[in-house]
C-alpha positions in Angstrom: 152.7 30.4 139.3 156.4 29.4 139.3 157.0 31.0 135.9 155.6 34.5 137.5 157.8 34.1 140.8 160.8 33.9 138.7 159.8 37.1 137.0 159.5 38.6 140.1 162.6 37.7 141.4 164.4 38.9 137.8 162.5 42.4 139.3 163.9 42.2 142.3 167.6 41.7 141.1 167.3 44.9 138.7 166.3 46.9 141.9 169.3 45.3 143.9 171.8 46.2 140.5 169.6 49.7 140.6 171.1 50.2 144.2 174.7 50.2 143.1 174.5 51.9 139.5 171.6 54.1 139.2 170.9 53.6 136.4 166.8 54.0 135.5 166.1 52.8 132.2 166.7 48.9 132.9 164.9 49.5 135.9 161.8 50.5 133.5 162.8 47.7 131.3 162.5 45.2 134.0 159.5 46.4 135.2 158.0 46.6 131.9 159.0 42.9 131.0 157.9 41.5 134.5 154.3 43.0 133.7 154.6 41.4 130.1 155.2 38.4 131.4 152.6 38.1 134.2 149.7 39.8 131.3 150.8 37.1 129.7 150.5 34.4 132.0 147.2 35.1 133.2 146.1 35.7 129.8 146.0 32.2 128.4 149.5 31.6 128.6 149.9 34.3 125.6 153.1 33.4 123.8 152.1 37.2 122.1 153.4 38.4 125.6 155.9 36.1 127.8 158.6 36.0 124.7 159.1 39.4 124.4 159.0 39.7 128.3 161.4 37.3 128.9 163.6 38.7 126.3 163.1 42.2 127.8 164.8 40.3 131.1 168.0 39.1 129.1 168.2 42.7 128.2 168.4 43.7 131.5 170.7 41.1 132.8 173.1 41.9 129.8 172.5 45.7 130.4 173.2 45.3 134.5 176.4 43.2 134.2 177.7 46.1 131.7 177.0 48.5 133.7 178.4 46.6 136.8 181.9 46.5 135.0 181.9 49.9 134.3 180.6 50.9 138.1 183.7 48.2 139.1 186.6 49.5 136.3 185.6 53.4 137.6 186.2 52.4 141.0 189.4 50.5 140.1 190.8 53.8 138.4 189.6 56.3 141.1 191.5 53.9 144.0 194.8 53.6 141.2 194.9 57.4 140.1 194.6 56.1 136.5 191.9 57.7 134.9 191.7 58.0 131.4 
């Protein structure tokens, strides 16, 4: 149960980061690895599903914090006048 809570909350955070970039695909990625993650859970504790899952959720966080320094460098420039 607590493994599945913290995959929830991992979903939760992409929407948040969603909110601010809008940016869909690690949206889908997140919600694709979340359901991994529970399948797997439920299923036997599947090692076939929760790896991949969780990796799917790295991705994301990796992905989100990228696209968070762009979002934040973008603003910096617009405020500055020194676009590229």
């Amino acid at each position: 149960m607590f493994m599945q809570l913290l995959a929830l909350g991992a979903l939760v955070g992409a929407l948040i980061s969603y909110r601010r970039h809008r940016s869909i695909p690690p949206v889908l990625l997140s919600i694709v690895s979340t359901a991994l993650i529970i399948y797997g859970i439920r299923n036997y504790l599947d090692t076939h599903y929760i790896y991949p899952g969780l990796m799917g959720l790295l991705i994301v966080s990796v992905w989100n914090n990228i696209l968070e320094q762009r979002l934040k460098t973008q603003k910096t420039e617009a405020e500055t006048g020194t676009a590229q």
